[in-house]
C-alpha positions, 0 to 999 in steps of 0.5 A: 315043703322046706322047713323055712317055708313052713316055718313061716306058714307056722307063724302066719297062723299066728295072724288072726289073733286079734290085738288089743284097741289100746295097742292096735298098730298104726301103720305108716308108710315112708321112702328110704334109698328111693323106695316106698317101705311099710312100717308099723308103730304100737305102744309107749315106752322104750324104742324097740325094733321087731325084725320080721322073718324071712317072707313072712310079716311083722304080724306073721312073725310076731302075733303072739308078741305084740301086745306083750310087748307094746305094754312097755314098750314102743314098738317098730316094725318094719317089713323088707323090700318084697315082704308083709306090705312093702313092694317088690324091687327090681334086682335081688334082695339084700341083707345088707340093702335091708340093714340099710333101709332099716337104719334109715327108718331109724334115723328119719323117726330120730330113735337112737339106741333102740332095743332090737328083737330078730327072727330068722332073717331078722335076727341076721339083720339085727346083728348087722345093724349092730355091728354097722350102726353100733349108736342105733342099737342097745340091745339084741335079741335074736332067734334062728339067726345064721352067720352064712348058708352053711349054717342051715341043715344040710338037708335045708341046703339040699331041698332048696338047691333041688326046687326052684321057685317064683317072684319074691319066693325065689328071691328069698330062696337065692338069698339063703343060699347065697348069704349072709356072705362073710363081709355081712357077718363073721365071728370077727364082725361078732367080737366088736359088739358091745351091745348084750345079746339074748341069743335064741334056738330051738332045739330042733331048728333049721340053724345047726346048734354048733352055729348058733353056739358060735354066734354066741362065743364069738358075742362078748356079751351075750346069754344063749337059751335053747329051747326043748322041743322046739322048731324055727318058729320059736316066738310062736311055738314058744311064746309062754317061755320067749316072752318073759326071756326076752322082756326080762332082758330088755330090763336089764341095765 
């Protein structure tokens, strides 16, 4: 099975973890650009964004981070089209059409200038919505993120060429094999932020490491933390060392 595959299995895992009653998730449903889209709501404070990975959940993605960080913050968390609770469309997914639907949500609850926490292909989106709708965003955090295909592992590349998949599994796969395109995200796109980023990689993910030090170079704000010992699914395999580095960032002015 891919690395990205079990990545996301790593992380579902993580869902049986139970939450505390004070901040147990509310969940919402709305309509953005014609379609219905899940969304869940946890915690007071300062607006923060979680972006889920590719395939898995909100609660998949992040079990180990939402209580932490609903104690100070108010977290939303949206899952794509295809993805968590949200139903499937018709046509293939989008980067873009998800960064979209995300800022959507963003306006309809009137949040401006919220802090945004990426994983895998949330932190692709994250960085997009960044650069599209700089008055949304504040600060990022991101985590297994790729500008283009050509980021991940060549043996990534070559192990989801050779198997075909079903449904949204196959959606996803024609996803990361064809996308981010450069019109999505590029190093020239990267220079325009002026959001900080907390840039984010384990040393054994399937991002290659010179990538992930692009996105970083190419962010004229950013701090970059590779951690030891460590797979794609960093938020949970790492959650003792991800936790504070990410809640001592969004303190940061």
């Amino acid at each position: 099975m891919r690395s990205l595959i079990a990545a996301v299995t790593i992380a579902l895992m993580g869902f049986a973890n139970s939450s505390s009653p004070e901040n147990a998730s509310i969940a919402h449903w709305t309509r953005v650009h014609g379609h219905a889209l899940y969304y869940e709501t946890r915690g007071s404070g300062r607006p923060l964004l979680l972006l889920h990975g590719g395939g898995a959940s909100i609660s998949a993605s992040f079990a180990q981070q939402l209580d932490a960080f609903a104690r100070g913050h108010r977290l939303i968390a949206p899952e794509q089209i295809g993805q968590g609770h949200t139903p499937d469309v018709e046509g293939p997914l989008s980067y873009t059409a998800m960064m979209h639907d995300t800022a959507a949500l963003l306006e309809q609850l009137q949040v401006r200038d919220v802090d945004v926490v990426g994983w895998s292909d949330g932190g692709i989106i994250a960085l997009m919505l960044a650069v599209n709708y700089p008055q949304l965003v504040h600060r990022v955090v991101i985590s297994g993120a790729n500008m283009s295909p050509d980021g991940l592992l060549d043996s990534e590349i070559a192990s989801m060429r050779a198997h075909s998949e079903h449904g949204s599994a196959e959606k996803l796969r024609q996803l990361w094999l064809s996308a981010p395109t450069r019109g999505e995200l590029n190093p020239q796109l990267l220079q325009q932020l002026q959001q900080p980023v907390l840039v984010l990689a384990g040393d054994h993910d399937v991002i290659k490491l010179d990538h992930t030090q692009q996105i970083y170079q190419a962010l004229p704000h950013a701090q970059m933390s590779v951690l030891p010992n460590t797979g794609h699914a960093t938020f949970e395999q790492r959650a003792q060392w991800v936790n504070p580095l990410v809640l001592e960032f969004l303190a940061q002015n």
